[in-house]
N, C-alpha and C positions, 0 to 999 in steps of 0.2 A: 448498459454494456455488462457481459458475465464473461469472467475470465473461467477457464476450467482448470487447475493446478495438476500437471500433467507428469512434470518435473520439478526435484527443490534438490538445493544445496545451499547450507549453512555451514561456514567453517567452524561458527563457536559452540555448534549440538554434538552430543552426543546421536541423536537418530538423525540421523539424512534426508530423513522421508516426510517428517512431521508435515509436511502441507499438500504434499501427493493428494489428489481427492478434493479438495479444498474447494471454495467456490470463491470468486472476489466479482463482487458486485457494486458494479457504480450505475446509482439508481439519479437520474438527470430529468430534471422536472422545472416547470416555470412557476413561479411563485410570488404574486405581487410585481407582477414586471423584470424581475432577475430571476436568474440560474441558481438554481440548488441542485447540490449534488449530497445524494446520500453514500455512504461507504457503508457494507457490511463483508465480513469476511464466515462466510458459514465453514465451521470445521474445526476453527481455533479455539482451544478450550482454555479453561486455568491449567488443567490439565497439561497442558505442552509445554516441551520443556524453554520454548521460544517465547512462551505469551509473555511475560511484562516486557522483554526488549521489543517483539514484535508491535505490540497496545502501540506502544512509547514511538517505535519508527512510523507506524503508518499515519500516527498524527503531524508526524515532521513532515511527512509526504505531501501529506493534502494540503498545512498551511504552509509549508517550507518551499513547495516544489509545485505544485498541481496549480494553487494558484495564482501566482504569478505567471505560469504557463500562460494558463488562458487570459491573466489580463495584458498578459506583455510580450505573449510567444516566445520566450523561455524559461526554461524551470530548471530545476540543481536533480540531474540524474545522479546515481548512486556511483562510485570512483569508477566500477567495471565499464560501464559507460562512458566514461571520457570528462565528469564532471563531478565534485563533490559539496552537498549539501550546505549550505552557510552556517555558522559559528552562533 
């Protein structure tokens, strides 16, 4: 699955735009019997003035939120959504 980053808004940047262009890719393959999912984000550099909180959340995402999604059909959407990530 490829996400195209189309739109961004971060209240804590300074640029608004940092992920405009962006590619988010969740690369889902079978592996020994289970599901693997690869994450890659093409765009995000050190360079951005987001990358270590961004590194940092999208790791909460996938073990935080993504799976438990799929082992238990819900996961912790981000507050804008209606749910906040666990502690």
């Amino acid at each position: 699955m490829v996400w195209q980053v189309l739109d961004n808004y971060f209240k804590f940047t300074e640029d608004k735009t940092e992920w405009i262009g962006n590619t988010i890719i969740f690369d889902i393959t079978e592996k020994e019997g289970q599901t693997e999912v690869r994450f890659t984000q093409k765009g995000l550099t050190p360079a951005d003035e987001c990358y270590d909180i961004c590194s940092s959340a999208w790791t909460g995402y996938l073990h935080e939120s993504l799976r438990p999604l799929i082992e238990t059909g819900k996961g912790f959407p981000n507050e804008k959504e209606g749910a906040v990530m666990p502690a």
